[in-house]
C-alpha positions as CSV (number, residue, x, y, z in Angstrom):
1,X,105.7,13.7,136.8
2,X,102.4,14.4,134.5
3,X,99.4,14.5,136.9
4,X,95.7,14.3,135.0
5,X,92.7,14.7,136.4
6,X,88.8,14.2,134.5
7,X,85.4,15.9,136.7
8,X,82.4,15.6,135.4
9,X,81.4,19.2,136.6
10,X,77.9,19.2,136.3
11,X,77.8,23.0,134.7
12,X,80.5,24.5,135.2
13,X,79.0,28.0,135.8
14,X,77.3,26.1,138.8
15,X,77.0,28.0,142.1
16,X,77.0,24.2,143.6
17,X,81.5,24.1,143.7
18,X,81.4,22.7,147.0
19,X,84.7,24.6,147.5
20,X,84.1,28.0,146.6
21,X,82.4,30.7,149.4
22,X,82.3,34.1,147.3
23,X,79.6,36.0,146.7
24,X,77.9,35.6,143.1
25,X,79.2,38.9,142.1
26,X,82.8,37.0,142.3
27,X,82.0,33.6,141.6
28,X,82.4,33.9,138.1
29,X,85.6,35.1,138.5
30,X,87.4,33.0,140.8
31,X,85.3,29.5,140.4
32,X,87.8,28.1,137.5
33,X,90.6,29.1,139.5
34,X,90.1,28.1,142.5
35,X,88.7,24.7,141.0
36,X,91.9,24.0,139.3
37,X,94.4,25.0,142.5
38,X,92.4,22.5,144.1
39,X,92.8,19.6,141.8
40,X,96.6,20.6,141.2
41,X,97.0,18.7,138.0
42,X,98.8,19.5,134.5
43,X,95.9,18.8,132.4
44,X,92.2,18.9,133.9
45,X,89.5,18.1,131.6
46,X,85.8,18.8,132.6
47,X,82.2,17.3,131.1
48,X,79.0,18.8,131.0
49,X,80.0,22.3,131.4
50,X,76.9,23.2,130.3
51,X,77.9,26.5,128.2
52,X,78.0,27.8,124.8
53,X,80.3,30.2,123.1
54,X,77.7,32.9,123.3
55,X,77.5,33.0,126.9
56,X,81.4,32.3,127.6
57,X,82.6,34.5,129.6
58,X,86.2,35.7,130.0
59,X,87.0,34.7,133.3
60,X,85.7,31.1,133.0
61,X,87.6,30.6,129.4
62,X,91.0,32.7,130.4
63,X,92.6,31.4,133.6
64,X,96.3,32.9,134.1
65,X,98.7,30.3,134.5
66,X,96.6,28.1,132.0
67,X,95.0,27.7,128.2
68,X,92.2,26.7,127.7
69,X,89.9,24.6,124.9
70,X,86.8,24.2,125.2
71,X,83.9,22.2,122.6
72,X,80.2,23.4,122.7
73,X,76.8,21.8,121.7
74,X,75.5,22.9,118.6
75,X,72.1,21.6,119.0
76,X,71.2,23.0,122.7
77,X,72.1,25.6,124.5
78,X,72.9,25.0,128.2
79,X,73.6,21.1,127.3
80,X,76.9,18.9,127.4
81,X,79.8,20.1,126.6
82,X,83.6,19.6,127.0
83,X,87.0,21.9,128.6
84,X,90.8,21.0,128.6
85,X,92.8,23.4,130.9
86,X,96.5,22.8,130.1
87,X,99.0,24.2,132.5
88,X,101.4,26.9,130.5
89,X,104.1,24.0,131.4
90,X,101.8,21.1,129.3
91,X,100.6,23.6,126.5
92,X,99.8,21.3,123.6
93,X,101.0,21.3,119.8
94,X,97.7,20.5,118.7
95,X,94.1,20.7,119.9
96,X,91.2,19.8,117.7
97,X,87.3,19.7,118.5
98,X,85.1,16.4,117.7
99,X,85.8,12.9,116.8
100,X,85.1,13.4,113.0
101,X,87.2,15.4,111.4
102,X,84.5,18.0,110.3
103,X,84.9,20.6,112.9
104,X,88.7,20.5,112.0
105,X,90.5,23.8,111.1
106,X,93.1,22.0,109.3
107,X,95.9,24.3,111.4
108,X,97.2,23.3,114.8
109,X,94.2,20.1,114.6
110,X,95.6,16.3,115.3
111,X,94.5,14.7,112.6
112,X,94.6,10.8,112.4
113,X,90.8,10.1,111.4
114,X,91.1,6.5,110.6
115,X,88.1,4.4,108.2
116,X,84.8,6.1,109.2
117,X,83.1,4.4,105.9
118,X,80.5,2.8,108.2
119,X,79.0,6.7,108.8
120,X,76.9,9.1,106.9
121,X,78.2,12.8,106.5
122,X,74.9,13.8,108.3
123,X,75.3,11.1,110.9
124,X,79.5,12.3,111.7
125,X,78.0,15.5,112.0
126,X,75.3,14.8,114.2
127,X,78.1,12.7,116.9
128,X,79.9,15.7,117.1
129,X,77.3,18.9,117.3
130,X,76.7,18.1,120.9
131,X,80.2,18.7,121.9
132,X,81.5,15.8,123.3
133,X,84.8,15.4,122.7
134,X,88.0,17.4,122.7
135,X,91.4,16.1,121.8
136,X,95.0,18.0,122.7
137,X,98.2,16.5,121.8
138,X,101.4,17.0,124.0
139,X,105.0,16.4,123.8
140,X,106.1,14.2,126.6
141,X,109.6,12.8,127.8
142,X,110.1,9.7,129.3
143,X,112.5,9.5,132.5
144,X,115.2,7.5,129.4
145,X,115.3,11.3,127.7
146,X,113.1,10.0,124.8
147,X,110.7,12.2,123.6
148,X,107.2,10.7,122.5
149,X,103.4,12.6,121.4
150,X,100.7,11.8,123.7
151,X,97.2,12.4,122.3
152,X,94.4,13.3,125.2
153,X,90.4,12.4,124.6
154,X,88.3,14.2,126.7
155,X,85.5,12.4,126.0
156,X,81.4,13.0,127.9
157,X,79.9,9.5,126.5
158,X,75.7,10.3,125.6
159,X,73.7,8.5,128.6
160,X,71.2,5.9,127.2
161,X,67.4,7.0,128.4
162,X,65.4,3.8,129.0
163,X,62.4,5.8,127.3
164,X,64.4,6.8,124.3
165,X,65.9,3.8,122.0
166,X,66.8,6.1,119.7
167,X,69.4,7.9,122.2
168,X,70.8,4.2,123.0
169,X,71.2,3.8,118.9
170,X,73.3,7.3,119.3
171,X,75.8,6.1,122.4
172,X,76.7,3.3,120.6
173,X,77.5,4.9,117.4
174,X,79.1,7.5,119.4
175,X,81.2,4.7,121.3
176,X,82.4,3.2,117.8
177,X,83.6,6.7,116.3
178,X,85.5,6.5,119.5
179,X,87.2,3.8,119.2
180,X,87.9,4.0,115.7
181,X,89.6,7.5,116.2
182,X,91.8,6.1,119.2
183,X,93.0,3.3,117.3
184,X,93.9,5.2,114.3
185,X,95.9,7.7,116.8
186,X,97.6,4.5,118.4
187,X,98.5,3.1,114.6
188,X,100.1,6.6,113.8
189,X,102.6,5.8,116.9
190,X,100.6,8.1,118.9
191,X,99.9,7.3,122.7
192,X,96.7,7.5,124.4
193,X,94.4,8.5,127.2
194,X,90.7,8.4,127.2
195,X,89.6,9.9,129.9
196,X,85.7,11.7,130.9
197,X,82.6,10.2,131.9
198,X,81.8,7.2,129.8
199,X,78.6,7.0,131.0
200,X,79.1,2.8,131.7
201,X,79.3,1.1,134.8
202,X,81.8,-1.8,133.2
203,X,82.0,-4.5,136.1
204,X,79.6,-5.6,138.6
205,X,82.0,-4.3,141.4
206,X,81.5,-1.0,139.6
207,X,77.9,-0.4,140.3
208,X,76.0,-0.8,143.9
209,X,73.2,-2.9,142.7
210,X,74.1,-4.4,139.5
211,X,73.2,-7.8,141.3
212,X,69.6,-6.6,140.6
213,X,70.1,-5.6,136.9
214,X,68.7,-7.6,134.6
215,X,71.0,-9.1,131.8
216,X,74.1,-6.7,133.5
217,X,76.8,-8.3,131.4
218,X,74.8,-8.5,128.3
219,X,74.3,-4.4,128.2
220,X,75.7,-3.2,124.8
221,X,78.0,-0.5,126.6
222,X,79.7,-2.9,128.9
223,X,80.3,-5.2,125.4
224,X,81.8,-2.6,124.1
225,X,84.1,-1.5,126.7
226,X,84.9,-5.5,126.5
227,X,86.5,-5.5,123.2
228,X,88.2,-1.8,124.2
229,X,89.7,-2.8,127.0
230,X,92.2,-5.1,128.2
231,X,91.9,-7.8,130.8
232,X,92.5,-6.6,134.4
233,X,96.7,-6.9,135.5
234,X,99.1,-4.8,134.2
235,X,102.2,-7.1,134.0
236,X,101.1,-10.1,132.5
237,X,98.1,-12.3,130.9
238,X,95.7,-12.2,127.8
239,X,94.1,-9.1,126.9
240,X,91.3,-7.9,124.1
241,X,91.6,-4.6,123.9
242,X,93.9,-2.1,123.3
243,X,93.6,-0.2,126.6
244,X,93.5,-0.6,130.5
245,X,91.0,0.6,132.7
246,X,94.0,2.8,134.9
247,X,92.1,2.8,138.2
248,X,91.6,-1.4,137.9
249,X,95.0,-1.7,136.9
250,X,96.1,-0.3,140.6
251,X,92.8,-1.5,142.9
252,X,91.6,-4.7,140.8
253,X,89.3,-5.6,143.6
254,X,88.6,-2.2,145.4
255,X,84.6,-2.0,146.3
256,X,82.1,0.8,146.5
257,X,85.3,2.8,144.4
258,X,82.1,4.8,142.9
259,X,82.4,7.9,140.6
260,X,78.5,9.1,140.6
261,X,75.4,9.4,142.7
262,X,72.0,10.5,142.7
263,X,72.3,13.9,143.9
264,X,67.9,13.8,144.2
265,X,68.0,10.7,146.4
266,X,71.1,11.6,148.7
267,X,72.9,8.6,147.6
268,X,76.5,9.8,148.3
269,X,75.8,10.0,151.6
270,X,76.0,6.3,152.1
271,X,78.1,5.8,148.8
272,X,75.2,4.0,146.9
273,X,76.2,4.8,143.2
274,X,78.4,3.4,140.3
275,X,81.9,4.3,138.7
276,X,81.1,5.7,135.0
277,X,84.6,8.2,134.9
278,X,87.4,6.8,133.8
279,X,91.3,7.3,133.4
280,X,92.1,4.9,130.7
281,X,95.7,4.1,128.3
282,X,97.2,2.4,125.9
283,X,98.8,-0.5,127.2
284,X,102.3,0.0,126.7
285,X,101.9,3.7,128.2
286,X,100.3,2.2,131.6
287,X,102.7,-0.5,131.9
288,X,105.7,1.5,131.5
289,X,104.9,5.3,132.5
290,X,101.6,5.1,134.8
291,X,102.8,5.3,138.9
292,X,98.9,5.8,140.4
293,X,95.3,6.2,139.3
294,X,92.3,7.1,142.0
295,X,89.3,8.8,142.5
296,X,88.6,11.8,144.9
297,X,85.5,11.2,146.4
298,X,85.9,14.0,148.7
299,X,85.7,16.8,146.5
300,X,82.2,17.7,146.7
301,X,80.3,20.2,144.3
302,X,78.8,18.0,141.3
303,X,76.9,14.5,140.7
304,X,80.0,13.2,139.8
305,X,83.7,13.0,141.6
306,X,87.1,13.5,140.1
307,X,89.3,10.9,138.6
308,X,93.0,11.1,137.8
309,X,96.5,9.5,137.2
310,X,100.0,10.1,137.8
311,X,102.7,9.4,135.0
312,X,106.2,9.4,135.1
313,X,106.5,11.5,132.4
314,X,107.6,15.4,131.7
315,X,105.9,17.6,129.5
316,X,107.8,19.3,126.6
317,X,105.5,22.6,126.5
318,X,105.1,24.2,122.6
319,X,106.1,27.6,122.2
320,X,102.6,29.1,121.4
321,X,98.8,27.1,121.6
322,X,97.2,25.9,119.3
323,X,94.4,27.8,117.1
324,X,91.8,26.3,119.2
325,X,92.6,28.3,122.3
326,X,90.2,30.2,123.5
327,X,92.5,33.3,124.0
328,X,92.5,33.6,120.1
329,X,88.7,34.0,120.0
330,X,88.3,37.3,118.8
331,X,85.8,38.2,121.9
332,X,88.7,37.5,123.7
333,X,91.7,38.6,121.7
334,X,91.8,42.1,122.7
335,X,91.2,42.9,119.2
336,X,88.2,45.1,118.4
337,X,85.6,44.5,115.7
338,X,85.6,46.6,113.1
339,X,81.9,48.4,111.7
340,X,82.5,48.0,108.0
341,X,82.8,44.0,108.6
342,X,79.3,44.1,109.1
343,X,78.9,46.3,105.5
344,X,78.3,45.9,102.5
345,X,80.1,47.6,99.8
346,X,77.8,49.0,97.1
347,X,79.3,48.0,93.7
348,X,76.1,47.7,91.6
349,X,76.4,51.3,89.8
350,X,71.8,51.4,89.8
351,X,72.3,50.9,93.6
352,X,74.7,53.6,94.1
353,X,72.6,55.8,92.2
354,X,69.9,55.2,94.3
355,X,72.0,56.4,97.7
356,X,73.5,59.2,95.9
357,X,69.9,60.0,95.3
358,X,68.7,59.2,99.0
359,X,71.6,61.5,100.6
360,X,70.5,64.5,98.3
361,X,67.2,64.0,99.4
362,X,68.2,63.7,102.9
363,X,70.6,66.9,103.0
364,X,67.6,69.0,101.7
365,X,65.0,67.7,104.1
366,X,67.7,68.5,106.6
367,X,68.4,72.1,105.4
368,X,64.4,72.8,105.4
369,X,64.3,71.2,109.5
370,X,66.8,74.0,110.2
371,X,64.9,76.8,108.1
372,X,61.7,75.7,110.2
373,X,63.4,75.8,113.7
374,X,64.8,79.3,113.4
375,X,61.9,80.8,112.1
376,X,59.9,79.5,115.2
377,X,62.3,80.8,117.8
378,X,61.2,83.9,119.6
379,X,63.1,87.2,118.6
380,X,64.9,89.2,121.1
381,X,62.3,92.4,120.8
382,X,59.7,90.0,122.1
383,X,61.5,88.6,125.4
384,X,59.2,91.2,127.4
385,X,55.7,90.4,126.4
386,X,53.9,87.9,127.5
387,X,54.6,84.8,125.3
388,X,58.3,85.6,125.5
389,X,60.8,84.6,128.2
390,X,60.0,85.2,131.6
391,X,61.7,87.0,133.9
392,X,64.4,85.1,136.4
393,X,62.9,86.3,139.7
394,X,58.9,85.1,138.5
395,X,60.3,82.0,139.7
396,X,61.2,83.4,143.3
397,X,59.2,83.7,146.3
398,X,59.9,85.6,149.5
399,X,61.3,83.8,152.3
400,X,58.8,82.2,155.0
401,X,61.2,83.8,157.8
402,X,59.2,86.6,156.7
403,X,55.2,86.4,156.2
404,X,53.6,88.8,154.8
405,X,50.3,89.4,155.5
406,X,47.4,90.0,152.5
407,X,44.9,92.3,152.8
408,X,42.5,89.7,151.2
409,X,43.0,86.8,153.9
410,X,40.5,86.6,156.2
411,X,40.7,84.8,159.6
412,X,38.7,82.7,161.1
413,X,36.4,83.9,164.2
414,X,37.4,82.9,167.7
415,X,34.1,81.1,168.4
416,X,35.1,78.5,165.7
417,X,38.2,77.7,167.5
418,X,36.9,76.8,170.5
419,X,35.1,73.3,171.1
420,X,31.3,73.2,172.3
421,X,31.6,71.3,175.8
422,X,30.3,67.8,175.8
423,X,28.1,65.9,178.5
424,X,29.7,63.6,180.3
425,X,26.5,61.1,179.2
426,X,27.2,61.2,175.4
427,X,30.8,60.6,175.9
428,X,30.0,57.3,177.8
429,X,27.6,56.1,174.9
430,X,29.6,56.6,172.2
431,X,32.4,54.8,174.3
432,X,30.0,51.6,174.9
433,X,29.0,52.3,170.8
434,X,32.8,51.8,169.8
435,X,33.0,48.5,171.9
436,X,29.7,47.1,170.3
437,X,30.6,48.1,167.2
438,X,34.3,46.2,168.1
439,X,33.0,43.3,169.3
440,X,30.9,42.8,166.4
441,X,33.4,43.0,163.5
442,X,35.5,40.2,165.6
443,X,33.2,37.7,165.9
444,X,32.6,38.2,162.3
445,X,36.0,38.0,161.3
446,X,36.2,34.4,163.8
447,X,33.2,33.1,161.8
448,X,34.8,33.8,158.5
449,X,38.1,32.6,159.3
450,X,36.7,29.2,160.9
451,X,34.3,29.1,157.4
452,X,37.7,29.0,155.5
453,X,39.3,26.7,157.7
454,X,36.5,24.5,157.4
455,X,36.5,24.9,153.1
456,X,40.3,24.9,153.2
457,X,41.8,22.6,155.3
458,X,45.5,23.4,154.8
459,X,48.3,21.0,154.1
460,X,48.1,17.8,155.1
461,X,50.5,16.6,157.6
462,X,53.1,14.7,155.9
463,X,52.7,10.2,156.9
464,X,55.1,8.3,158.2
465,X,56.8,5.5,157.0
466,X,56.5,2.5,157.4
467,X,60.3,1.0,158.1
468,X,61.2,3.9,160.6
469,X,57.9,5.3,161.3
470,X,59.3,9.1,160.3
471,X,57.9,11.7,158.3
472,X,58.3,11.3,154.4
473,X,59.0,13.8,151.4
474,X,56.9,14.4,148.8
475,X,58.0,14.5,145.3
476,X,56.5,15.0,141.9
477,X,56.3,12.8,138.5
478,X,58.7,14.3,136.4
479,X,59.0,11.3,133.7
480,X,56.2,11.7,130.3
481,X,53.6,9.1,131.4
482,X,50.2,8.7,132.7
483,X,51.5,10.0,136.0
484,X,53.4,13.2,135.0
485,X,52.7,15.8,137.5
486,X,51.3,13.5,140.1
487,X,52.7,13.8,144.1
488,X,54.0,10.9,145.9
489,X,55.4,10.3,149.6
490,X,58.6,8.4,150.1
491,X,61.2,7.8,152.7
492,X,63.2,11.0,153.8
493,X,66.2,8.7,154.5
494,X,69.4,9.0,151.7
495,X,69.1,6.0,149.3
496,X,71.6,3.4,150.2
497,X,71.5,-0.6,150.3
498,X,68.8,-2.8,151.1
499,X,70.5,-4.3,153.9
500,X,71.9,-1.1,155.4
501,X,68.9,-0.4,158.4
502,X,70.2,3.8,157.9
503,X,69.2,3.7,154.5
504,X,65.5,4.5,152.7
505,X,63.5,2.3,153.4
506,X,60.8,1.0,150.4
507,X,58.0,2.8,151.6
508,X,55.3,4.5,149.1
509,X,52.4,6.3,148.6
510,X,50.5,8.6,146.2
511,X,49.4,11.6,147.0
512,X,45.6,12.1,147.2
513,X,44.4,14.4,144.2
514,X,43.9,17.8,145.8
């Protein structure tokens, strides 16, 4: 059996693992492994892990048991992102980053670009510098004894901001080098699995209130999962596309089978969210090899839950990774750096002149330092006098076990020891002074504090809502607008449906300008 799992992982450097209870001195260290004995799968492919190659560290890339590939964003640091972890029992015999073709090594990559005419160099590279999709290609063995290539897309789809056209223009472009890649790897006799978050709730049953949505079925994404995907039923019927939606193919009719939720609103608690990870194969390859596909909704630690499927295949392992692997990066190679890659040799004969000329120069001003230091250190004939060396016991003193006295101290007289007697009269008014005195500075200090209280009138007490009559939270503007900034009160409650009396209710209001 071939057991793969996809987690959308929310950073993957994130204290937030739900699972993992060691200090942050040992997070770093253990987090990946511990993440992967949990999900106990051949292959585990993350999104959104959220690093770069500059601040990938060797116990997140290198787990034993494991190799590991891993695509990065070009364009910002601590953005998207993309990992395969292969168990040393799946390792592929290929691995290549992107969708393109342009971040391709041509050694150990996959290949199969298919017609990409209908792109731009600028615009291929573009698609592929947020790092967004990583492909490995295994060996597999069906339970017959035939042995067959089955090419992996890790894929973390670009989310479409309401407020940004432009970043709906780039998912859709993004979804169409997609597909064209996939079907030139299913025309080279390749099978495949697209799996990640595709950041598309496809059905109505996929999405909590898509009811409420206006024009649902007429969003471009869920068009375009249309013509990729087949018609629901694995045995028999009509189908489109190319590929099944796994999960579908085993719970056709399976509600609130949700994937994401608001992690601001506390949606998960009452499962208000929508299904946008996905498991999904080539036809013949679910029909003949897939034996389950489901979600793991308990596995807390991101925005996002796990996905996976379970084939009834064997992996044929290759005998050493591919170049893409991140134990042949040289940070983590075990190989040292060399200085004189990071020199230039001098090969103009003017320039070497010049250096020859330089290190003279140098060697002289060096000889003259020395010169100037000796002749300024004191001679041995002069170690007695005064601006010589001092003596080793100048720095001694004798012990205060044993006080000497000086002939030039001079004690005090007895009569200054000894304290004139008070009268009994001054001692009482200088008591009933102090008290005065006391009672004065604290009814100052109550008029001044009740003078700011009256200026300042501290936080205000937070209202009540209207549908359960509890206290709200307040939260901030965060989207560009006339409003950015601005404080509002809502319901405490998690979000959850409309008809569900435990969920938020719809109460709102602003927060008064301070």
């Amino acid at each position: 059996m071939l057991r793969v799992v996809s987690w959308n992982v929310n950073g993957i450097r994130s204290p937030l693992q739900g699972m993992i209870y060691e200090e942050p001195s040992n997070y770093a260290a253990m987090v990946v492994g511990r993440i992967l004995d949990k999900l106990d799968a051949d292959i585990v492919c993350f999104q959104e892990t959220k690093v770069t190659r500059d601040v990938l560290t060797e116990p997140l890339a290198i787990t034993e048991g494991y190799n590991s590939y891993f695509s990065f964003s070009r364009s910002r640091s601590g953005y998207s992102g993309v990992a395969t972890f292969c168990k040393d029992s799946a390792t592929p015999v290929a691995a290549e980053e992107g969708l393109s073709g342009l971040l391709a090594t041509q050694k150990g990559d996959v290949g199969c670009y298919g017609n990409m005419d209908e792109f731009t160099q600028e615009e291929l590279r573009a698609l592929d510098s947020e790092g967004r999709a990583l492909l490995t290609q295994h060996k597999i063995r069906t339970w017959e004894g035939k042995e067959k290539i089955l090419t992996l897309i890790n894929v973390y789809c670009p989310h479409a901001d309401p407020g940004k056209p432009e970043r709906l223009a780039f998912k859709m472009r993004f979804y169409s080098l997609l597909k064209i890649r996939a079907e030139a790897l299913l025309a080279a006799g390749s099978h495949v699995i697209i799996l990640g978050d595709l950041n598309t709730a496809h059905r109505p049953i996929d999405h909590w209130d898509a009811v409420n949505l206006e024009c649902f079925e007429e969003d471009p994404g869920r068009k375009w999962m249309d013509s990729l995907l087949s018609s629901l039923g694995c045995q028999t019927g009509s189908h489109v596309g190319p590929f099944i939606d796994s999960y579908r193919c085993f719970q056709p009719k399976q509600e609130g089978a949700f994937t994401c939720w608001s992690a601001v609103s506390g949606a998960r608690h009452l499962n208000y969210g929508s299904r946008l990870d996905y498991v999904l194969g080539d036809r013949t390859l679910v029909i003949d090899t897939f034996q389950d596909s489901f979600l793991l909704p308990e596995v807390m630690g991101s925005d996002h839950c796990p996905v996976g499927a379970v084939l009834s295949v064997s992996s044929v392992p290759a005998k050493e990774c591919p170049p893409l692997c991140t134990r042949f990066l040289p940070e983590f190679a075990g190989t040292q750096l060399k200085i004189r890659r990071f020199l230039v040799r001098l090969k103009d004969p003017v320039f070497r002149h010049s250096a020859l000329k330089l290190n003279n120069k140098t060697q002289v001003q060096m000889h003259q330092n020395k010169a100037r230091v000796r002749s300024t250190r004191p001679r041995p004939s002069q170690a007695g006098s005064s601006r010589g060396q001092k003596n080793l016991t100048s720095y001694f003193q004798p012990s205060s076990s044993h006080p000497q006295a000086s002939p030039n101290l001079e004690l005090p007289s007895v009569g200054a020891l000894v304290t004139p007697k008070t009268s009994e009269k001054e001692v009482m008014a200088k008591v009933v002074e102090g008290q005065a005195s006391a009672s004065e500075a604290k009814d100052e200090k109550e008029i001044r504090t009740s003078f700011w209280k009256s200026v300042l009138g501290g936080p205000l007490s937070m209202p009540l809502c209207r549908g359960h009559r509890e206290p709200c939270v307040r939260r901030t503007v965060k989207k560009p607008g006339p409003n950015l900034g601005r404080h509002f009160y809502i319901c405490a409650r998690p979000q959850g449906p409309p008809t569900d009396p435990s969920s938020r209710c719809n109460f709102f209001l602003w927060s008064r300008p301070s």
